[in-house]
C-alpha positions as CSV (number, residue, x, y, z in Angstrom):
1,X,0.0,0.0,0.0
2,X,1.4,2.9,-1.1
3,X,0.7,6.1,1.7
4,X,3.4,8.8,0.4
5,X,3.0,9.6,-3.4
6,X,5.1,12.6,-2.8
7,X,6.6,12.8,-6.4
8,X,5.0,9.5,-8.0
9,X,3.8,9.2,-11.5
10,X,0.2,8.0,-10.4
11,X,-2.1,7.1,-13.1
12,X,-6.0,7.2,-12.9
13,X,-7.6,5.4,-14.7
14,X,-11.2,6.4,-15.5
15,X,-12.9,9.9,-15.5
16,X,-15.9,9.0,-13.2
17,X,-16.5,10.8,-10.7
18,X,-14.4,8.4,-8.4
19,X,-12.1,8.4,-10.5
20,X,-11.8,12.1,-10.4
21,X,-12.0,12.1,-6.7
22,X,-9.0,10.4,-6.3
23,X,-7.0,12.4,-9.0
24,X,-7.5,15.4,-6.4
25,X,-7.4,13.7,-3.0
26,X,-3.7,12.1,-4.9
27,X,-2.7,15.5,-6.4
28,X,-3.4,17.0,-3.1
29,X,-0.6,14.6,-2.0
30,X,1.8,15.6,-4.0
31,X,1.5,13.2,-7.1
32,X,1.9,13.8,-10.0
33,X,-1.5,12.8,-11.4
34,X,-2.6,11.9,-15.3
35,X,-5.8,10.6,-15.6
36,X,-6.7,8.4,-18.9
37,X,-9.8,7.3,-20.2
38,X,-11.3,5.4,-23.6
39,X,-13.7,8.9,-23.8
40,X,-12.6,12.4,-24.7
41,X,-14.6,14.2,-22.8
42,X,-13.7,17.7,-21.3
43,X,-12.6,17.7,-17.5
44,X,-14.1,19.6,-14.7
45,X,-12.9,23.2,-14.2
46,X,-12.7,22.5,-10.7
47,X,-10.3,20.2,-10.5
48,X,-7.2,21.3,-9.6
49,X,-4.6,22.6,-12.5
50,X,-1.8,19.9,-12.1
51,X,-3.8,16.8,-13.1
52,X,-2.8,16.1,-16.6
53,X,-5.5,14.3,-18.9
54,X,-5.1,11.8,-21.5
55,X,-8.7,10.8,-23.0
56,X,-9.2,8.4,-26.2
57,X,-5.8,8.4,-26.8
58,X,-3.8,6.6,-24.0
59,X,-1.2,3.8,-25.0
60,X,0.0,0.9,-22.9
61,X,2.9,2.4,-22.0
62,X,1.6,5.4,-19.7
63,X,0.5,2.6,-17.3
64,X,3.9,0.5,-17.7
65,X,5.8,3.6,-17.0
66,X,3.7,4.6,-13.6
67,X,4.1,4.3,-10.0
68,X,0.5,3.3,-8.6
69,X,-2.5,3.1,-11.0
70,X,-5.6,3.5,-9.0
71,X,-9.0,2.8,-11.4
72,X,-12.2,3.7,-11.2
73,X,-15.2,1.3,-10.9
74,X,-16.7,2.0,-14.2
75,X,-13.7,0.8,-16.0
76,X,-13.3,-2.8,-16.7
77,X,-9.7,-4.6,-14.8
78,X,-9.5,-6.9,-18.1
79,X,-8.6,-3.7,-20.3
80,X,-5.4,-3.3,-18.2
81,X,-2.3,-5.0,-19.1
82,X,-2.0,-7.1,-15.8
83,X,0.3,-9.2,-16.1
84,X,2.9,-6.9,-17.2
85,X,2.1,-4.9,-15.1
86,X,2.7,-7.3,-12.0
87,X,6.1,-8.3,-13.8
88,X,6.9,-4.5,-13.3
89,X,5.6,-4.5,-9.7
90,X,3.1,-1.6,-10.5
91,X,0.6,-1.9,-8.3
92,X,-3.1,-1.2,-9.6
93,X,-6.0,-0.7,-6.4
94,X,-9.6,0.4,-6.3
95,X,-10.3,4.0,-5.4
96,X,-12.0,2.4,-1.8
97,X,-8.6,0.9,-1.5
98,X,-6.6,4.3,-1.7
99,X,-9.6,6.0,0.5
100,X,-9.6,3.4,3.0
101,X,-6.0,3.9,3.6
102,X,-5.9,6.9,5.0
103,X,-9.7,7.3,6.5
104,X,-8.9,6.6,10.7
105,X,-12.4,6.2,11.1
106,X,-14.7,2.6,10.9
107,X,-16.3,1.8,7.8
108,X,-18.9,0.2,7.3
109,X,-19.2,-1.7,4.4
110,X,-22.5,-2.5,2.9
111,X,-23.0,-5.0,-0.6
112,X,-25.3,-6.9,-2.2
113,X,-26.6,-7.4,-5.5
114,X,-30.0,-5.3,-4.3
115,X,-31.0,-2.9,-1.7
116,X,-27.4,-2.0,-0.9
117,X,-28.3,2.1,-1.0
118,X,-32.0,1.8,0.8
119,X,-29.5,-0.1,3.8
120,X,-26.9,2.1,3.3
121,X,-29.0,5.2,3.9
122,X,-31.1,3.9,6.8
123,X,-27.7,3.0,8.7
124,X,-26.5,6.7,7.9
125,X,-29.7,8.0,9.5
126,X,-30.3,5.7,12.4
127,X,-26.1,7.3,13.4
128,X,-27.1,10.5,12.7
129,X,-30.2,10.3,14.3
130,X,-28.0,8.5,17.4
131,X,-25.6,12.1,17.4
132,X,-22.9,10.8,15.5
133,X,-21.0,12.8,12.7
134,X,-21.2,10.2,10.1
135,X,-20.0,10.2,6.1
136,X,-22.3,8.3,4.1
137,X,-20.7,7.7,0.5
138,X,-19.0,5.3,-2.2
139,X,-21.0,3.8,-4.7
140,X,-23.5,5.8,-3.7
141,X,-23.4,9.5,-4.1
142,X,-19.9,11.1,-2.6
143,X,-17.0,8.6,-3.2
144,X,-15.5,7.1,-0.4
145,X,-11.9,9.6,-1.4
146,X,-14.0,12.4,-0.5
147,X,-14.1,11.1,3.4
148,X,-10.4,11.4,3.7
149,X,-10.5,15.2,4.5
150,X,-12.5,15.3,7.5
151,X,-13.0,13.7,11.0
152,X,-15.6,11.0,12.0
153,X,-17.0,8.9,14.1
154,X,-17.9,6.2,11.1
155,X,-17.7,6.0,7.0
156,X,-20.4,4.1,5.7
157,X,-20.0,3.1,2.3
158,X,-22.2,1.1,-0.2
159,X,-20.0,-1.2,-2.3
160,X,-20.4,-2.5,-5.8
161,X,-18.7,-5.6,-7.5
162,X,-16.7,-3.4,-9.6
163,X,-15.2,-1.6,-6.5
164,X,-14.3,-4.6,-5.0
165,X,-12.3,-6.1,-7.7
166,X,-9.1,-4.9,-7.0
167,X,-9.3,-4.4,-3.1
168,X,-5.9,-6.2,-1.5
169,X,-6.1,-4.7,2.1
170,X,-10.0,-3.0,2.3
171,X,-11.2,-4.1,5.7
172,X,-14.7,-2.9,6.7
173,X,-15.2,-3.0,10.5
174,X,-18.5,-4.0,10.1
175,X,-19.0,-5.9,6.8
176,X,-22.8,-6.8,5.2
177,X,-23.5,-8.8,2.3
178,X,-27.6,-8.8,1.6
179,X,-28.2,-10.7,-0.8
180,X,-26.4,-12.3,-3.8
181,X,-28.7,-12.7,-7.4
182,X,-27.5,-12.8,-11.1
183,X,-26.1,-9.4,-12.5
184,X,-24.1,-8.2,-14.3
185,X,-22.9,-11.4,-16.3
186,X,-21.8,-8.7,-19.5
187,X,-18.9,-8.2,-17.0
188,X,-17.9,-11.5,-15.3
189,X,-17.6,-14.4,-17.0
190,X,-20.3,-16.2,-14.6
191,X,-22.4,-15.8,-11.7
192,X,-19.5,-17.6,-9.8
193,X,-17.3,-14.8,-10.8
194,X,-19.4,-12.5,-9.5
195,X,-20.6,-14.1,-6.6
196,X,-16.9,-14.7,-5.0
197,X,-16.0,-10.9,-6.3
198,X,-19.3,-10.1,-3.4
199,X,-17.4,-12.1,-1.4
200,X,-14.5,-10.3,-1.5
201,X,-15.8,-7.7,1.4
202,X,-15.4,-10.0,4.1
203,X,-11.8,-11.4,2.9
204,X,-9.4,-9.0,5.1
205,X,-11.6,-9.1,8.1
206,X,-10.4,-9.8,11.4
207,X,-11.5,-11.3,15.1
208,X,-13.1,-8.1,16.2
209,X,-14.9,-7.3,12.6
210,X,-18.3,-8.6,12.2
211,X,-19.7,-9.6,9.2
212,X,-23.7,-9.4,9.0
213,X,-25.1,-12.1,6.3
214,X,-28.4,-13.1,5.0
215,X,-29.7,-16.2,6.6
216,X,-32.6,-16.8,3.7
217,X,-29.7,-16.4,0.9
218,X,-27.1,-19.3,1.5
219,X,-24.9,-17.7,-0.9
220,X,-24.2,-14.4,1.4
221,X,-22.9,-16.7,4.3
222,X,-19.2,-15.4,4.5
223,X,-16.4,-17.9,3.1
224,X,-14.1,-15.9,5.2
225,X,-14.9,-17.3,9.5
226,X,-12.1,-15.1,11.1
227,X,-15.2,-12.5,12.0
228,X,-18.3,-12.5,13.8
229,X,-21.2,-13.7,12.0
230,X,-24.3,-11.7,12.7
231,X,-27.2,-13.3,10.4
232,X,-30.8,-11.4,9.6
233,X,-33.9,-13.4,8.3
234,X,-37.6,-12.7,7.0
235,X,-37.8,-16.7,8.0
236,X,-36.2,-17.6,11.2
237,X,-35.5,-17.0,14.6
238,X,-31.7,-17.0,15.3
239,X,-29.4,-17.1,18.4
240,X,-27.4,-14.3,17.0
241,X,-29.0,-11.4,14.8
242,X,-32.2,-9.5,13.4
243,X,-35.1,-11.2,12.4
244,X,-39.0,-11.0,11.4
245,X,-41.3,-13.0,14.2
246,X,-45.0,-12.8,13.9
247,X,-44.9,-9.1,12.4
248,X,-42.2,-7.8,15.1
249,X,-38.6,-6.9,14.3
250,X,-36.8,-8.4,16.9
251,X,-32.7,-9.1,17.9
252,X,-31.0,-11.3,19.8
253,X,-27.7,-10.0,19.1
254,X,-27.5,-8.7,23.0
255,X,-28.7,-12.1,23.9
256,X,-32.1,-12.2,24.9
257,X,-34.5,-11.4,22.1
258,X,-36.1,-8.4,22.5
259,X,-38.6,-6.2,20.2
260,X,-37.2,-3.4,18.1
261,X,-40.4,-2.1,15.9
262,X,-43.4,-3.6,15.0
263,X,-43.7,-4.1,10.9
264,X,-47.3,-2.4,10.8
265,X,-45.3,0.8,12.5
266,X,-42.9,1.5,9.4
267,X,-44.0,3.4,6.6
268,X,-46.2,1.7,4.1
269,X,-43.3,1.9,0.7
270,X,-40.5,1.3,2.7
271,X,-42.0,-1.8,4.4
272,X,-41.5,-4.3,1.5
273,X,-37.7,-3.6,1.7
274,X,-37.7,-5.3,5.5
275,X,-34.4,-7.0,4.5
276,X,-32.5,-3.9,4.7
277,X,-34.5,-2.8,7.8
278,X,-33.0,-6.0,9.0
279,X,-29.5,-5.8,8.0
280,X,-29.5,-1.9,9.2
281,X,-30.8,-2.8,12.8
282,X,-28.4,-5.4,12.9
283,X,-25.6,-2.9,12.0
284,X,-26.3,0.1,14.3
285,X,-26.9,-2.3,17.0
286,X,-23.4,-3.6,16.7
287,X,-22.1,0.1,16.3
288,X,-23.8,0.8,20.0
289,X,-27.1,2.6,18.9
290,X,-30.0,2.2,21.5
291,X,-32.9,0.1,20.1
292,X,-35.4,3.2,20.9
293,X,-33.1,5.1,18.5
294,X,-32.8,2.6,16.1
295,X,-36.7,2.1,16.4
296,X,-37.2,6.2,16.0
297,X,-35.8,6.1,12.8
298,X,-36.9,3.4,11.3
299,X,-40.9,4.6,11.7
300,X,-39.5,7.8,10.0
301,X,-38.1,6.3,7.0
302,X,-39.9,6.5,4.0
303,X,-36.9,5.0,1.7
304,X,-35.7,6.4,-1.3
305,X,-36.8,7.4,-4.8
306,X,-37.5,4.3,-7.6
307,X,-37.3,1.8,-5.1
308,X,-41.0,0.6,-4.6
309,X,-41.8,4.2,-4.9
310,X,-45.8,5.0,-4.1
311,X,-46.2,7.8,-7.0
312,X,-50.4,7.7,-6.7
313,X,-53.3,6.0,-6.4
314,X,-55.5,6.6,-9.8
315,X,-59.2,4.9,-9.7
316,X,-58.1,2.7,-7.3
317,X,-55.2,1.4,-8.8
318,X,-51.2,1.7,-7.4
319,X,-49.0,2.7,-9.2
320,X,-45.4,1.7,-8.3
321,X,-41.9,3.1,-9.4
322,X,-39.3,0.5,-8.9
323,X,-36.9,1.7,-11.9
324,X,-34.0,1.2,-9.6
325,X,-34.7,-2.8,-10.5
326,X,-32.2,-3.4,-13.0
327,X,-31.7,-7.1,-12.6
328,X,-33.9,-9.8,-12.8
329,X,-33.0,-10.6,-8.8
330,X,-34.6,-7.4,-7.9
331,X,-37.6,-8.0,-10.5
332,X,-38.2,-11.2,-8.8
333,X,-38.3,-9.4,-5.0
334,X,-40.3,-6.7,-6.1
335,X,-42.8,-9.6,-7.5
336,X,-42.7,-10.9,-4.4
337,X,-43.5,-8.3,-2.1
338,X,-46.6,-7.6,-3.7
339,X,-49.6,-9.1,-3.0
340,X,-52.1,-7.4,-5.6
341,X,-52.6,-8.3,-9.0
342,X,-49.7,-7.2,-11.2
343,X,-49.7,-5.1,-14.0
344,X,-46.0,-5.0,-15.1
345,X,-43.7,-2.3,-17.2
346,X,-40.4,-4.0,-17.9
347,X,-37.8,-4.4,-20.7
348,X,-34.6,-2.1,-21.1
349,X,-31.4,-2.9,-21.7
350,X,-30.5,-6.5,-20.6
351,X,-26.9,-7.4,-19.0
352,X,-26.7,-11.1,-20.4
353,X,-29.2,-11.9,-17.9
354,X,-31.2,-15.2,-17.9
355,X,-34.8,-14.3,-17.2
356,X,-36.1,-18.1,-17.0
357,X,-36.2,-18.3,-13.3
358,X,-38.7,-15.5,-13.0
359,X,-41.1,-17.7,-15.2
360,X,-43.1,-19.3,-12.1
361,X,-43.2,-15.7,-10.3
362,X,-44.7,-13.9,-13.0
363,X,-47.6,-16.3,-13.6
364,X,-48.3,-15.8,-10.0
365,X,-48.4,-12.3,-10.0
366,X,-48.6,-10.8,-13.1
367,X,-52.0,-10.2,-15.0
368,X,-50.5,-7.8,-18.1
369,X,-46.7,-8.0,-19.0
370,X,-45.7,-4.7,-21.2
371,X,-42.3,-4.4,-22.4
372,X,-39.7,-1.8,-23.3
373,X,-36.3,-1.5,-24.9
374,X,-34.1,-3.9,-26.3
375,X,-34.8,-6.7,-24.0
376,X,-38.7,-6.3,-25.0
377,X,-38.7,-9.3,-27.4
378,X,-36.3,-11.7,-25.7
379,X,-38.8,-11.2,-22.4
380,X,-41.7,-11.7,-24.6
381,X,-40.5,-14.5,-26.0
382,X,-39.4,-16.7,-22.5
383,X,-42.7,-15.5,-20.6
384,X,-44.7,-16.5,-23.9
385,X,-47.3,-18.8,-21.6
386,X,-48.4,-15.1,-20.1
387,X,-51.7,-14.3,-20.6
388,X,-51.3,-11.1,-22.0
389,X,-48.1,-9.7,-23.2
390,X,-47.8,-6.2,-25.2
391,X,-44.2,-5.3,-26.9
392,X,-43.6,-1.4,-26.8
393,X,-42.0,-0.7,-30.7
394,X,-40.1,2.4,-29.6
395,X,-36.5,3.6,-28.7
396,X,-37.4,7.0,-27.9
397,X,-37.8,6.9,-24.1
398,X,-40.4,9.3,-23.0
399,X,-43.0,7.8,-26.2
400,X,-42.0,4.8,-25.1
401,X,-43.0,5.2,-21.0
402,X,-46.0,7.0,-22.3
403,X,-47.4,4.2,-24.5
404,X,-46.7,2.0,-21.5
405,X,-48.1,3.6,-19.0
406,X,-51.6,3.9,-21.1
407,X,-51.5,0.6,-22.2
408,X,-51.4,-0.4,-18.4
409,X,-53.7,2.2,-17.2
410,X,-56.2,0.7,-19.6
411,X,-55.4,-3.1,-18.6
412,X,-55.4,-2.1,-14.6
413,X,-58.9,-2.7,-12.5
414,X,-59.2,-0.9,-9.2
415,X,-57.4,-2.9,-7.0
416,X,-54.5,-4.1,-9.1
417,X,-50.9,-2.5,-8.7
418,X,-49.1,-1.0,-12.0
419,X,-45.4,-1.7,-11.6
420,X,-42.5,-0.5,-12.9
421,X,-39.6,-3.0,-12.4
422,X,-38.1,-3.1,-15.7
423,X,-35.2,-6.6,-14.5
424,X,-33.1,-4.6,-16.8
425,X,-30.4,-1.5,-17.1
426,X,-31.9,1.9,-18.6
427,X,-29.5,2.9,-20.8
428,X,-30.7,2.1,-24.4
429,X,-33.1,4.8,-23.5
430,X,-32.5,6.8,-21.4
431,X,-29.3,7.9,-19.3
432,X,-29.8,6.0,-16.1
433,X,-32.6,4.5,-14.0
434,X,-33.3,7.7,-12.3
435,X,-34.2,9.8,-15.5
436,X,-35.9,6.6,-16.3
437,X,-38.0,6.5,-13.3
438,X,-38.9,10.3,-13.5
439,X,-40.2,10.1,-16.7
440,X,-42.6,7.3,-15.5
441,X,-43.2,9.6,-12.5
442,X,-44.0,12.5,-14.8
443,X,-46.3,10.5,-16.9
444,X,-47.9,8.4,-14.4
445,X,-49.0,12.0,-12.7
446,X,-50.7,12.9,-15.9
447,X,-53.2,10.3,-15.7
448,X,-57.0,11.3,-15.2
């Protein structure tokens, strides 16, 4: 691990914004900083003057004749020379790495395939809510780089796949891994890949870490028993963790169980998500929190945008925005957490995905099956034994949602639930989920 750069050649590699986080916190240092990337696309003014760019036109040897190459989640490892770069001894880390270096506080680290920003925002606000100065950040909004300046009292961070990838010394103090579903198989060469790179946050974790797994998803059980294992459950009652019994939330971390929150006492979106309500209690319990705290908070949550999002009730039918669903893992949860009929909007731009296990789900629980994007035909196609399936011939986004949206509002009967979950990414149409799921908001609050 390298801690003084004072005078390195550092390369960056990827202009997202984590990437450019790190540029500065490194430049700040006293590297000397170039940042490369496969797009030319015209840096920030605010960055500071010394970081030297190299965009669409970087060669093999600007990484070969480095001192540290730090890359961003968004670019791929597997365009990287690796091997020669090991044969130089030039070592390449995640920007988490280089932040978790140098932050003195905990971190928390929270993964998962789904819900890993709902948790990571309800863990933020049960600390806050407890007093604590607390930095909430990495894959999801502020990068973790952006901690290093300041003093707290914890980091917690939401972690992708891709920022795991290159960890070597990462150690989250408290570690969570929620749930573990097929995604993003365009950029692993299988779910086993992927699976053991979600893995990868409880590798460096030692005696006094815990590590807070999913009881009901085998595959989140931590490979790595040097930390405590804290487990959470919908299902069952355990010795040691969070769990859902006859509508209470209730913990036996402390030893003997004892009641945290009723379920009917959260707020009606939030409540399908009571995995992360889970896996949050279980984490701010181990931080110290009191359970009245934790309790306080999580009545006052209502969760966050284009995840099971309420937008209205129109003649007596729901409809949902859950555009943040961009796998078919968090399709099939969504499914399951509702009990009305289903009217679904899916379709978008699929990552290698294999819908087929969401076949006995949807004949469950869906009534109407409308599709979108480029996926639209390959979903038609393997739910074909669906009663009703309509294919949306657009790629213009907005026509697209709007055609959608009336097609549904004219299948829907009071009573039903209109869902947006599209299993799928958003960016054959539009530029990410969210712009995705405001469009369906904007539409859906046209309806008469």
């Amino acid at each position: 691990m390298k801690e003084h750069v004072v005078g390195e050649k550092v390369i960056v590699v990827g202009m997202g914004k984590s990437g450019l986080s790190a540029a500065t916190l490194l430049s700040q240092e006293g590297a000397d900083i170039t940042v490369i990337d496969d797009q030319e696309r015209t840096p920030p003014a605010s960055l500071p003057a010394s970081i030297q760019f190299k965009l669409g036109n970087w060669q093999e040897n600007d990484l070969l004749t480095s001192n540290l190459i730090v890359i961003s989640p968004g670019f791929p490892i597997s365009k990287l020379p690796l091997s020669r770069l090991a044969e130089k001894n030039i070592p390449v880390m995640s920007e988490i790495e280089l932040a978790a270096s140098r932050i003195k506080a905990p971190i928390i680290g929270i993964t998962g395939t789904n819900g890993k920003s709902t948790t990571t925002t309800l863990v933020g606000h049960i600390l806050k809510d407890w007093g604590l100065n607390v930095f909430v950040g990495g894959n999801l909004g502020l990068p973790l780089s952006e901690a290093v300046s300041s003093k707290w009292d914890f980091v917690v961070a939401e972690l992708s796949s891709f920022q795991l990838e290159t960890i070597t010394h990462f150690r989250p103090r408290i570690g969570a891994l929620l749930n573990i579903t097929p995604d993003h198989l365009d950029r692993y060469p299988d779910f086993t890949a992927y699976q053991q790179t979600k893995q990868r946050i409880f590798e460096n974790q030692k005696a006094e870490d815990h590590a807070i797994y999913n009881l009901d998803d085998p595959l989140t059980l931590p490979s790595n028993r040097q930390s405590t294992l804290v487990g959470f459950s919908k299902n069952k009652l355990i010795d040691k963790g969070v769990f859902l019994n006859n509508g209470m939330i209730e913990s036996t971390i402390w030893g003997e169980a004892e009641t945290v929150c009723p379920l009917n006492e959260l707020q009606p979106g939030p409540a399908v998500h009571i995995e992360n309500f889970l896996a949050a209690t279980a984490i701010t319990q181990i931080c110290g929190c009191a359970t009245e705290g934790i309790a306080k908070t999580l009545r006052a949550f209502k969760g966050l945008p284009h995840r099971m999002e309420l937008i209205r009730s129109v003649n007596g039918v729901q409809y949902l925005n859950d555009s943040k669903g961009t796998n078919a893992g968090a399709l099939m949860q969504s499914l399951q957490r509702l009990t009305a009929p289903v009217v679904l909007i899916a379709g978008g731009r699929d990552k290698s995905a294999d819908f087929t296990p969401l076949r006995s789900i949807m004949r469950q629980k869906v009534k109407h099956l409308i599709l979108v994007g480029e996926a639209g035909e390959v979903m038609a196609q393997c739910f074909s034994e669906l009663p009703s399936i309509r294919v949306v011939d657009t790629k213009d986004g907005m026509k697209s949602i709007q055609e959608a949206v009336k097609l549904a509002s004219d299948a829907a009967k009071p009573g039903d639930t209109v869902l947006l979950s599209p299993g799928c990414a958003s960016f054959d149409q539009f530029q990410n989920y969210e712009e995705r799921g405001d469009t369906f908001k904007k539409v859906v609050q046209q309806l008469k």
